[in-house]
Each structure stands twice: as structure tokens, then as C-alpha cells.
MOPAC internal coordinates of N, CA, C and O (Angstrom, degrees):
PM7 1SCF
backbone

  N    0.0000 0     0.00 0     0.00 0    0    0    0
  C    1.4443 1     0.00 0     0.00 0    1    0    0
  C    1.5256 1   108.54 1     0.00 0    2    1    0
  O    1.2310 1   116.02 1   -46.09 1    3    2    1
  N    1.4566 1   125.16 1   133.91 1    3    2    1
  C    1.3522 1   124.33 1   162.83 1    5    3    2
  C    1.3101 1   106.12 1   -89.92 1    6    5    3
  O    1.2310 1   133.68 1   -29.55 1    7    6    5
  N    1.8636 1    91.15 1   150.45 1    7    6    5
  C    1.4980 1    95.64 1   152.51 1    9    7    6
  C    1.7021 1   108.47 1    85.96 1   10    9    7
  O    1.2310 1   123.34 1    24.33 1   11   10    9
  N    1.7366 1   111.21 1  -155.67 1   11   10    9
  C    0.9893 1   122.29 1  -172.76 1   13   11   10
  C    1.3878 1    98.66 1  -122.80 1   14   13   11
  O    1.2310 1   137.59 1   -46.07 1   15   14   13
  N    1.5805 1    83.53 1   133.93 1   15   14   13
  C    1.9743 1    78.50 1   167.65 1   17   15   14
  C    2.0818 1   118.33 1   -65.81 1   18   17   15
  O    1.2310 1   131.06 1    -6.12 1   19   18   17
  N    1.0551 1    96.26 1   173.88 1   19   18   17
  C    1.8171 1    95.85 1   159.80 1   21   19   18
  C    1.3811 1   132.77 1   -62.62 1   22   21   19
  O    1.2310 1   135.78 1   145.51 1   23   22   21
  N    1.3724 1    87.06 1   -34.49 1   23   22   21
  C    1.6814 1   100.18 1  -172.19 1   25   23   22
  C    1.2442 1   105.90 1  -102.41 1   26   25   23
  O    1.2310 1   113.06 1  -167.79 1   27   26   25
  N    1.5546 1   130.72 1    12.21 1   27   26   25
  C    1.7204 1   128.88 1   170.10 1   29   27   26
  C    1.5015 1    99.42 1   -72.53 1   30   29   27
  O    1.2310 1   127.38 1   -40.31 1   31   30   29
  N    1.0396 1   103.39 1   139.69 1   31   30   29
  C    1.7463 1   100.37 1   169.72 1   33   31   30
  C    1.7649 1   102.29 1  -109.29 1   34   33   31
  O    1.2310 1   121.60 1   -54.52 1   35   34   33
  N    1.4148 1   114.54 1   125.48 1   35   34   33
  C    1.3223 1   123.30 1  -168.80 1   37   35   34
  C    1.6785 1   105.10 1  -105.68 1   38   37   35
  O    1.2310 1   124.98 1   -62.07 1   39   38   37
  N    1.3773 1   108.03 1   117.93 1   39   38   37
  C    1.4828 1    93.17 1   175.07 1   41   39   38
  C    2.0306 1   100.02 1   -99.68 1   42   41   39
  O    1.2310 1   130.89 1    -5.07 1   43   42   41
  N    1.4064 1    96.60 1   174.93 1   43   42   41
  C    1.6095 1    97.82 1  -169.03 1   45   43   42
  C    2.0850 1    88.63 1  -103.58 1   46   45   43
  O    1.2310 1   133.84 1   -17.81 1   47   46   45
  N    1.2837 1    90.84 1   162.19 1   47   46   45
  C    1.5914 1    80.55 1  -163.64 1   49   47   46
  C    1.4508 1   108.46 1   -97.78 1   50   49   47
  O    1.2310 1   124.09 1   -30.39 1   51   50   49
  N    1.3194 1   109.76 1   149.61 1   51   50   49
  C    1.5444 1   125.68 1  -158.92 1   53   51   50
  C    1.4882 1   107.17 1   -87.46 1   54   53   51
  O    1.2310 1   110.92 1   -27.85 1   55   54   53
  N    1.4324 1   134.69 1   152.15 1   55   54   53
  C    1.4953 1   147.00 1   174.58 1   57   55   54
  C    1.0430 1   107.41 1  -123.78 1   58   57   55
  O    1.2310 1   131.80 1   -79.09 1   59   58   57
  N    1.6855 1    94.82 1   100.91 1   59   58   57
  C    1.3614 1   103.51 1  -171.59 1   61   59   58
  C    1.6299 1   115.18 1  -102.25 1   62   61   59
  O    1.2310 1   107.57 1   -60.18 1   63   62   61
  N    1.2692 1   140.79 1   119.82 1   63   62   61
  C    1.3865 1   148.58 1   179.93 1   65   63   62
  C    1.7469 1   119.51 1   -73.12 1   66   65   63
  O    1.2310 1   133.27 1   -77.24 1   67   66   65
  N    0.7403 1    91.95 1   102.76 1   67   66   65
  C    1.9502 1    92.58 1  -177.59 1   69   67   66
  C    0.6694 1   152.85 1   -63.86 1   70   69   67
  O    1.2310 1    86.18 1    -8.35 1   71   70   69
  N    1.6885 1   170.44 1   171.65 1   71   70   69
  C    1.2773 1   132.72 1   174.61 1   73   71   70
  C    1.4110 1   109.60 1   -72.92 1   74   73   71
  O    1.2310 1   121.33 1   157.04 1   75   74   73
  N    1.5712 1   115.07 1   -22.96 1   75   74   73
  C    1.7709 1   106.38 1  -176.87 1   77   75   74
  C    1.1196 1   115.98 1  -100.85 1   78   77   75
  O    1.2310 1   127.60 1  -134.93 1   79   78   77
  N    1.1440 1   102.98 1    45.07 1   79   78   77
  C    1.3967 1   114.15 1  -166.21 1   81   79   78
  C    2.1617 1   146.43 1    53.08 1   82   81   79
  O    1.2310 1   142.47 1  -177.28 1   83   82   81
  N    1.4001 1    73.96 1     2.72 1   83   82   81
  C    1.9066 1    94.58 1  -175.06 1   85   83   82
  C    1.5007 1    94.71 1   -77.13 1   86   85   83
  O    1.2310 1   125.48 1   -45.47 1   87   86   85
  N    1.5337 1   107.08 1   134.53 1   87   86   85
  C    1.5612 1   117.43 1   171.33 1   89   87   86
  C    1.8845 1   107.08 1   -89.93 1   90   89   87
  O    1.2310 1   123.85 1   -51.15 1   91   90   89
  N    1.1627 1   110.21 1   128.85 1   91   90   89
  C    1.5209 1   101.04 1   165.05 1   93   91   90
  C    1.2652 1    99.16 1  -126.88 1   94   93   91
  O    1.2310 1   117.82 1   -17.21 1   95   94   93
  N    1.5026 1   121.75 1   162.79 1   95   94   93
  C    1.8516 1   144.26 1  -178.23 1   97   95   94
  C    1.5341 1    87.17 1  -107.81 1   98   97   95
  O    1.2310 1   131.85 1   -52.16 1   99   98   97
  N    1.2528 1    94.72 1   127.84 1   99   98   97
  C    1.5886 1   102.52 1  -179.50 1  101   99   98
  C    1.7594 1   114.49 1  -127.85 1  102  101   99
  O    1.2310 1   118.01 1   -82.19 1  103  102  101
  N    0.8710 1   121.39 1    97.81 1  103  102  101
  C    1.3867 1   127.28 1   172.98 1  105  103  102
  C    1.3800 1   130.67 1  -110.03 1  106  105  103
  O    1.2310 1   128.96 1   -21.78 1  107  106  105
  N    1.4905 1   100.35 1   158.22 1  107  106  105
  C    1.9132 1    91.55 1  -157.36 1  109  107  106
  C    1.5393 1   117.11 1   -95.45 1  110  109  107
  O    1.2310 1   114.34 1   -31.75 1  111  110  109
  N    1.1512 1   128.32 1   148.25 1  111  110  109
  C    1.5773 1   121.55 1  -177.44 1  113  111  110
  C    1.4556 1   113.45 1  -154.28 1  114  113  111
  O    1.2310 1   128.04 1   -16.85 1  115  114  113
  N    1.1453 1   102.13 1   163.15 1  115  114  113
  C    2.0997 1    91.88 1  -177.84 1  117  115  114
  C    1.7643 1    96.78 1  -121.96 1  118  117  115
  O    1.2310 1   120.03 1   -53.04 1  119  118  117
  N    1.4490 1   117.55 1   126.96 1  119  118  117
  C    1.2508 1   105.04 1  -156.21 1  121  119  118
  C    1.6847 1    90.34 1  -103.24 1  122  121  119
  O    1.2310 1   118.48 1   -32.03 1  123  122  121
  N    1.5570 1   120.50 1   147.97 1  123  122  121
  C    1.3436 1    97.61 1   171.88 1  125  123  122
  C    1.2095 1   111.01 1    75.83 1  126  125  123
  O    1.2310 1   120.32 1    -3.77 1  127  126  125
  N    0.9731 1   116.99 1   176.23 1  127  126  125
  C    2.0112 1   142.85 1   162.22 1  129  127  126
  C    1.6525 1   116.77 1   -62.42 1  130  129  127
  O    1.2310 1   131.36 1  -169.74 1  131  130  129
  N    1.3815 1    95.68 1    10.26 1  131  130  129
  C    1.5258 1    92.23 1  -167.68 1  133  131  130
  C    1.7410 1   109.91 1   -83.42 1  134  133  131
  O    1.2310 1   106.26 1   -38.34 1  135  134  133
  N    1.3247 1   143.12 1   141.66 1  135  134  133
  C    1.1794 1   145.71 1  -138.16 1  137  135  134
  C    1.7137 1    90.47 1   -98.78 1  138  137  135
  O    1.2310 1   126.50 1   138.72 1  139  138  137
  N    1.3766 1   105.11 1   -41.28 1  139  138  137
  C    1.7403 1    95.51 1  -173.95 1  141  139  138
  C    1.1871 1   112.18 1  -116.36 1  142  141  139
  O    1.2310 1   122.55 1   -38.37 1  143  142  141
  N    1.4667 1   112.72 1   141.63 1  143  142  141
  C    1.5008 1   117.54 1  -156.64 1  145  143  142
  C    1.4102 1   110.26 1   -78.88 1  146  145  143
  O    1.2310 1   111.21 1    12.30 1  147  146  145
  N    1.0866 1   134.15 1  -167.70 1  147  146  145
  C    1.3152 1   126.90 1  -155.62 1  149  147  146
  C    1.8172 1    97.87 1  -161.20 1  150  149  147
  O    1.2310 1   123.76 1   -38.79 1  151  150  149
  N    1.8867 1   110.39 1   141.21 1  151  150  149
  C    1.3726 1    78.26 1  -165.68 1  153  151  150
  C    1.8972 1    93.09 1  -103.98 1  154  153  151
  O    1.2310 1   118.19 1   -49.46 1  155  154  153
  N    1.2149 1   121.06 1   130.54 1  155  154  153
  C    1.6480 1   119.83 1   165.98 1  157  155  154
  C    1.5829 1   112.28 1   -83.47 1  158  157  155
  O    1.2310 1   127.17 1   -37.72 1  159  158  157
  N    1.7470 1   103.80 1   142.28 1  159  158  157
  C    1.1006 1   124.11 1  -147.43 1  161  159  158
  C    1.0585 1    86.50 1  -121.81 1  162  161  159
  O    1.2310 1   114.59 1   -31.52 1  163  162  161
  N    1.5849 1   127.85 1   148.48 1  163  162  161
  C    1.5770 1   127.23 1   169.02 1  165  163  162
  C    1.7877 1   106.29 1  -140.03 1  166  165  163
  O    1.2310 1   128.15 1  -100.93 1  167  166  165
  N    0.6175 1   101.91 1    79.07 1  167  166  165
  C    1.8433 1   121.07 1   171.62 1  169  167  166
  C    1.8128 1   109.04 1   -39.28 1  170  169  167
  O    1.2310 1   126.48 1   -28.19 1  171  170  169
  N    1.3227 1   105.14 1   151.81 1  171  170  169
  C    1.8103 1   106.13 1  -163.64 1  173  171  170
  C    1.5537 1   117.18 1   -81.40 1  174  173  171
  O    1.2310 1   129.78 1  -170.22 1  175  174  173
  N    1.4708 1    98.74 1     9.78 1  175  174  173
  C    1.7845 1   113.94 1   168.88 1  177  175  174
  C    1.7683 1    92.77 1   -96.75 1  178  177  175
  O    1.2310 1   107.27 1  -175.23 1  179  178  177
  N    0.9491 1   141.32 1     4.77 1  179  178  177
  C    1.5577 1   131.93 1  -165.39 1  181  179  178
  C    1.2378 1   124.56 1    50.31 1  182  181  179
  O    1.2310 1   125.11 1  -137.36 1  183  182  181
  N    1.1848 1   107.79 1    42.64 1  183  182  181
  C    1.3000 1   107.96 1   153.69 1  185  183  182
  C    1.5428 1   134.31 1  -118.56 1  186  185  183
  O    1.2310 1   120.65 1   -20.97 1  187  186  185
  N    1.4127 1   116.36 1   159.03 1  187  186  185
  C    1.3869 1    98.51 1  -160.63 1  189  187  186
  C    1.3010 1   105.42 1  -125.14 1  190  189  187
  O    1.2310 1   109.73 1   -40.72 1  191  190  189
  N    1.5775 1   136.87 1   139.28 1  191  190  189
  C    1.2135 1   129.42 1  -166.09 1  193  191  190
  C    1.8776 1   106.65 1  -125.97 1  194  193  191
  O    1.2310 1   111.13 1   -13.37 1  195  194  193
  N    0.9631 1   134.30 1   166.63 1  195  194  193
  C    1.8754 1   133.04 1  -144.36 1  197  195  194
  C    1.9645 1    68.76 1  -109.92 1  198  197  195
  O    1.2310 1   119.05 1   -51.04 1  199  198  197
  N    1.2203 1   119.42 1   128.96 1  199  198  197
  C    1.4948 1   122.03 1  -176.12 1  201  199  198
  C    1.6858 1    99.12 1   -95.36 1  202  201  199
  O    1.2310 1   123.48 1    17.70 1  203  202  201
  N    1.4868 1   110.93 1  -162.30 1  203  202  201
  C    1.4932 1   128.77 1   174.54 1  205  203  202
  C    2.0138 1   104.96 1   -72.89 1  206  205  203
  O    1.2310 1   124.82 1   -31.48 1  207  206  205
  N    1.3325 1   108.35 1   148.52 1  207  206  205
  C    1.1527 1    94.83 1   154.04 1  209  207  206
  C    1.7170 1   139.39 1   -54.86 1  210  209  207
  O    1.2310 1   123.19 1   -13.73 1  211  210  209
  N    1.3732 1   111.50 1   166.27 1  211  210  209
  C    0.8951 1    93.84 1  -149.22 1  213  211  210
  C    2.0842 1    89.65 1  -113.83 1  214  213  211
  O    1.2310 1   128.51 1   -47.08 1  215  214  213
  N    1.7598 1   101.22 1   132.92 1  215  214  213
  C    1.6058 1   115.41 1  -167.32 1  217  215  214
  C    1.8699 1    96.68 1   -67.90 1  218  217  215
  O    1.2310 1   127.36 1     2.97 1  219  218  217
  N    1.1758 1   103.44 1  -177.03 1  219  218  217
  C    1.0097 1   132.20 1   165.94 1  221  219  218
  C    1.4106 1   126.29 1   -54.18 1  222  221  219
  O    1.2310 1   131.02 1   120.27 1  223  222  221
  N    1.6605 1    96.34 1   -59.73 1  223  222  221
  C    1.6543 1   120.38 1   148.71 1  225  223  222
  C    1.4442 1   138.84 1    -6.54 1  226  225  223
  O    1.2310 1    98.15 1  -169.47 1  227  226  225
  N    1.3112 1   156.67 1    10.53 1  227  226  225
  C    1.2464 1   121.06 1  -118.80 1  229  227  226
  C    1.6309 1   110.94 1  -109.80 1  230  229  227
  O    1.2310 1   132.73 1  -145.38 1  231  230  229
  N    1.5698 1    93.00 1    34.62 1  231  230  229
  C    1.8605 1   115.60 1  -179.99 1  233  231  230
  C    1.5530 1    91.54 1   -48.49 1  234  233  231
  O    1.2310 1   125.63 1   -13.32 1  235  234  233
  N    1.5850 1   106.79 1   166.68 1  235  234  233
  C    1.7322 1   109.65 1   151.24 1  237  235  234
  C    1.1969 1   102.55 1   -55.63 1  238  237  235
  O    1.2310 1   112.24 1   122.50 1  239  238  237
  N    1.1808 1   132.24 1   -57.50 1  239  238  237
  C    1.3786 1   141.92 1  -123.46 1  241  239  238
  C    1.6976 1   106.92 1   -86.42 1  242  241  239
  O    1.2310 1   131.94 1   150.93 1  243  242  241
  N    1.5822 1    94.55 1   -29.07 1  243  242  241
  C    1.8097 1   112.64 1   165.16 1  245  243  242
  C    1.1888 1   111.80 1   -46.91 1  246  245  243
  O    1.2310 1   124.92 1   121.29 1  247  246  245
  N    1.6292 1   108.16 1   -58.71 1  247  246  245
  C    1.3498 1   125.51 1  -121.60 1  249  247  246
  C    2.1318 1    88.05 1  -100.03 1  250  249  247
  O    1.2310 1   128.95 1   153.62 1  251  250  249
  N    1.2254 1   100.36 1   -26.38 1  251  250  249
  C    2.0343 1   104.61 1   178.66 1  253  251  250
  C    1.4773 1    87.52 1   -66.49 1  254  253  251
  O    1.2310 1   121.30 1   117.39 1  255  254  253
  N    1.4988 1   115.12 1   -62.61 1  255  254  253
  C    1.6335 1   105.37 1  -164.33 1  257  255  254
  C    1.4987 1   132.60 1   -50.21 1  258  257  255
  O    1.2310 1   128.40 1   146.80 1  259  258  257
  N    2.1186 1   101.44 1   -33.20 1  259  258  257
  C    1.6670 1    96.83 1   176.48 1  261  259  258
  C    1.5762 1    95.01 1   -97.44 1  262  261  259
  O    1.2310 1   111.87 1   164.43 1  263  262  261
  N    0.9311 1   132.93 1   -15.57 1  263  262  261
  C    1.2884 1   115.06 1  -174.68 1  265  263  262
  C    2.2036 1   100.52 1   -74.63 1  266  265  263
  O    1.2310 1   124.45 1   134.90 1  267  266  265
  N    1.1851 1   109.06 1   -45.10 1  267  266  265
  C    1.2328 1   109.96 1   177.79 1  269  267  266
  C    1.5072 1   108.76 1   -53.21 1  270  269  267
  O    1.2310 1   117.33 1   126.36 1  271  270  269
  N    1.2606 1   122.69 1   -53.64 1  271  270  269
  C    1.3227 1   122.27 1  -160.76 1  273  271  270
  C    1.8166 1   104.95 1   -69.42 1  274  273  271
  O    1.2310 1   125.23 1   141.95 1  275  274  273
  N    1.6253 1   107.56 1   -38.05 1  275  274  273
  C    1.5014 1   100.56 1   169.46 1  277  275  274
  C    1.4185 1   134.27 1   -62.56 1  278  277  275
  O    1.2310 1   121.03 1   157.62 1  279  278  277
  N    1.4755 1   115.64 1   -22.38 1  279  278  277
  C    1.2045 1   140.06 1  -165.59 1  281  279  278
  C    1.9866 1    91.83 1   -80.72 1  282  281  279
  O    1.2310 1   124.77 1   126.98 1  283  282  281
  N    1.3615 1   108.45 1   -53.02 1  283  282  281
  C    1.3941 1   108.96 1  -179.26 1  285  283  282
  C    1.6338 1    99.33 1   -38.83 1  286  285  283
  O    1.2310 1   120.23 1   102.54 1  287  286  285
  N    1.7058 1   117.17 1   -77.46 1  287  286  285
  C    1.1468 1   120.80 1  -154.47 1  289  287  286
  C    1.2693 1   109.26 1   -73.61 1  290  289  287
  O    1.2310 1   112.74 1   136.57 1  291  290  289
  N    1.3107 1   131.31 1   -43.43 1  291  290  289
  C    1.6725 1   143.74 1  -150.08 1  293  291  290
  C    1.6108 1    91.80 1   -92.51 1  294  293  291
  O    1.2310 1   104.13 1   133.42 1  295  294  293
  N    1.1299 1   146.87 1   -46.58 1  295  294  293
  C    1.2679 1   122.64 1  -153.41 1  297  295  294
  C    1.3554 1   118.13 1   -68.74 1  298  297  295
  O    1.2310 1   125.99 1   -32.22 1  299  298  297
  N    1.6036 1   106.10 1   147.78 1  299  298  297
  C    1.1859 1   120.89 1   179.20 1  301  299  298
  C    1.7368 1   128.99 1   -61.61 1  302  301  299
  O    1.2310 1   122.69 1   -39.98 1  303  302  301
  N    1.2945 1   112.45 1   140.02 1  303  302  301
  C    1.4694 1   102.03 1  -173.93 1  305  303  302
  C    1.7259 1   106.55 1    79.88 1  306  305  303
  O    1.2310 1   116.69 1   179.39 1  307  306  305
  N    1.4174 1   123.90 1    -0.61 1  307  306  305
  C    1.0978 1   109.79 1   170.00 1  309  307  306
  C    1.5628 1   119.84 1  -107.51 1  310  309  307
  O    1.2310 1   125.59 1  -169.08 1  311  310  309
  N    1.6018 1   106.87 1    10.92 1  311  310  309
  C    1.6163 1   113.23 1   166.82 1  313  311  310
  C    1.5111 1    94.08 1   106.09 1  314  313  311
  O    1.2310 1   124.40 1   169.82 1  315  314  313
  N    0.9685 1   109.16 1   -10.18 1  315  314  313
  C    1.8272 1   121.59 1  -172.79 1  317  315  314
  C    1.7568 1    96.07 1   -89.75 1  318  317  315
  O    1.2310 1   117.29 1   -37.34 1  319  318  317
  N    1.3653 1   122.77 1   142.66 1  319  318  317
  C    1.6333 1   135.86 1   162.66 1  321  319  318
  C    1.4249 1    96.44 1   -55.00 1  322  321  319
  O    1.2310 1   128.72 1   -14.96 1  323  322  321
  N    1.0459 1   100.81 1   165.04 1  323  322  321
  C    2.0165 1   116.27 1  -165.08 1  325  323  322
  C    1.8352 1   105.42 1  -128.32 1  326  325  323
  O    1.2310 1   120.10 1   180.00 1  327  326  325

């Protein structure tokens, strides 16, 4: 199959600002068989990390708060599991 189906709903990907100031592009994807999508984060060194699931929400304004709040606990190299 090419492409996108009709019925995919594509969101455009969000720039999200952090509390420590690191920008990541965050876009949504379902990795695997897994039922709820998950949002991946790609930080301005290029790298990309498997984000929080992804809410109901999918305002900017959602998406700074769980992506911020995961980034606090979840990020790598910060003593936090990855």
C-alpha cells in the first residue's frame, strides 16, 4: 500500500519547549502492535527518544505539559530509567 490511507488521521508535529529549555519535535506513532500510540520526541542534537503515551488531548498545550512532565522524570542520562 502507498502512502496514507483516508481514514489515517495525520497530525503535523508539535515543538515542544521545555522546562530546561531543550526544544524537541514531537510526533505521534504507534510502534509495533501496540494499541496506543506513543508520542516520539526528537531533540536538536538528533536524537530521538520513544515519548509518554499519547492522551486524548492532542492540543499544543496538552502535548508541552505531558511531554514536559515525562521529559522531567523519563529522560535519559538523568538517573531516571529510559
Amino acid at each position: 500500500m502507498k502512502g496514507r490511507r483516508k481514514s489515517d488521521k495525520a497530525l503535523k508535529p508539535i515543538v515542544v519547549k521545555l522546562d530546561d529549555g531543550s526544544v524537541v519535535r514531537c510526533t505521534l506513532t504507534s510502534i509495533g502492535r501496540e494499541a496506543q500510540p506513543r508520542w516520539i520526541l526528537m531533540g536538536a542534537d538528533g536524537v530521538q527518544y520513544v515519548g509518554p503515551e499519547a492522551a486524548s488531548d492532542k492540543s499544543p498545550e496538552a502535548v508541552q505539559r505531558l511531554v514536559s512532565e515525562w521529559w522531567a522524570t523519563k529522560k535519559p542520562g538523568k538517573g531516571a530509567p529510559a
